[in-house]
C-alpha positions, 0 to 999 in steps of 0.5 A: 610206480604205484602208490603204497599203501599204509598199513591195514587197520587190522595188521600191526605196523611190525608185521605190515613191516615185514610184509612190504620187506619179504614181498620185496624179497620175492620181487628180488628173487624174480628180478635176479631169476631165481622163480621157479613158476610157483614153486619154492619160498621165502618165509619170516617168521612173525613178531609174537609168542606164537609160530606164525609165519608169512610165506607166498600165496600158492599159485601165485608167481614171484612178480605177482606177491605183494604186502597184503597177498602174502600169506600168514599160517601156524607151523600146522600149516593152518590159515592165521586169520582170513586168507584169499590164498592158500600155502604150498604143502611141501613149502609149509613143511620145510619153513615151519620146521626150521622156524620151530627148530632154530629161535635165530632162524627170522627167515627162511630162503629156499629156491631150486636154482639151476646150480643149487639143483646141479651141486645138490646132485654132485656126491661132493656137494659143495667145492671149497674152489672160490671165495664164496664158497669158503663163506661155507667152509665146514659150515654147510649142512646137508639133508639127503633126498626123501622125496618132495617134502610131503611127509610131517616126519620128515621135519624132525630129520630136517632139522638134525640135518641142519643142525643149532649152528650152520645157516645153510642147508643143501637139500640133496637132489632138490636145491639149496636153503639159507636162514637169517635173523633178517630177511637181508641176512638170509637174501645174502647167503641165499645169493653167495651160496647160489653163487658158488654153486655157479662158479663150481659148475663153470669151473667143472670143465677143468681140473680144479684148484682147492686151497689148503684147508687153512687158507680156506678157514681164513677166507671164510674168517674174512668173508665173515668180517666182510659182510658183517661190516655193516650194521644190518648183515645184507641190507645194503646188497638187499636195498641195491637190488630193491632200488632196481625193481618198481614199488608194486610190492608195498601194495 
């Protein structure tokens, strides 16, 4: 176990918080082998007026991101004051529209997992064949395949897809996306909508069993009363996890 480091002088402890929290999020997302090389991101957006957010310092792998490597940037994609590392463009676009469109949107979780690839290129999306995904039931959005997000346009169209409400996004022919008011929310439906995405492709290799569109509306109800009983929405799953991996990440 490596010591942890306070606070730097010039990071206010709220955002030093958040920074120990979403480098623990990437160690999580590593850990459960959600990395995709150096690809992919989890973004908070940082207390304050303006749009700044922390997202991965490019080039860097999941095990490698801690507190103070993290990198802060404006929704221009623009350094926030002295950075040693840069922001992926196509990271930079996604994150910064959805954290301009939606106030609740604290954090945004996307990766390219196996089965989020696998289901975002089925032309049904998403079955409603398990329990998790009823977590999602008629409160999914989806976005069609552009091409890697490399055009600013494109965020306009992002976020219409995914709307003022859903907290879940797949991105068609690409991979899946949850948002949050906090880093744990946003992990928990990130790894339950995963989840499905698994079940649904293990499930394919036979004929499948959908409930009835009533009995999926009363999961979802009860998936919902499930998790949010509890005072912080995937904080005691999200801890679970951070208790498994060592403390480099406060660093």
């Amino acid at each position: 176990m490596s010591a942890v480091l306070s606070p730097k002088p010039n990071i206010d402890p709220s955002e030093w918080g958040l920074r120990v929290q979403l480098a623990g999020a990437y160690r999580v997302a590593h850990h459960l082998g959600w990395s995709e090389l150096i690809y992919t991101h989890i973004s908070v957006r940082v207390p304050g007026p303006e749009h700044h957010f922390l997202i991965n310092p490019y080039g860097r792998n999941f095990s490698e991101v801690t507190a103070s490597n993290l990198v802060k940037i404006d929704v221009e994609g623009n350094a926030v004051g002295p950075q040693s590392y840069g922001a992926n463009k196509a990271g930079f676009i996604i994150h910064s529209a959805i954290h301009m469109a939606r106030p609740d949107a604290i954090c945004v979780w996307h990766m390219h997992t196996l089965a989020g690839m696998a289901v975002s290129a089925q032309d049904e999306g998403l079955l409603p064949i398990h329990m998790y995904s009823h977590n999602f039931w008629n409160r999914l959005s989806y976005h069609d395949f552009e091409g890697p997000s490399m055009r600013l346009d494109e965020r306009r169209r992002l976020t219409q897809s995914l709307g003022p409400d859903n907290q879940a996004l797949i991105l068609r022919n690409h991979g899946l996306l949850t948002v949050g008011k906090t880093i744990p929310e946003a992990f928990i439906r990130f790894w339950r909508l995963n989840r499905a995405c698994e079940v649904q492709l293990a499930a394919q290799v036979s004929r499948l069993k959908i409930p009835s569109p009533q009995v999926c509306e009363a999961s979802y109800k009860m998936g919902e009363e499930f998790l949010t009983d509890q005072a912080d929405l995937g904080r005691l799953e999200f801890e679970a996890l951070l208790r498994q991996i060592d403390d480099s990440y406060k660093n």
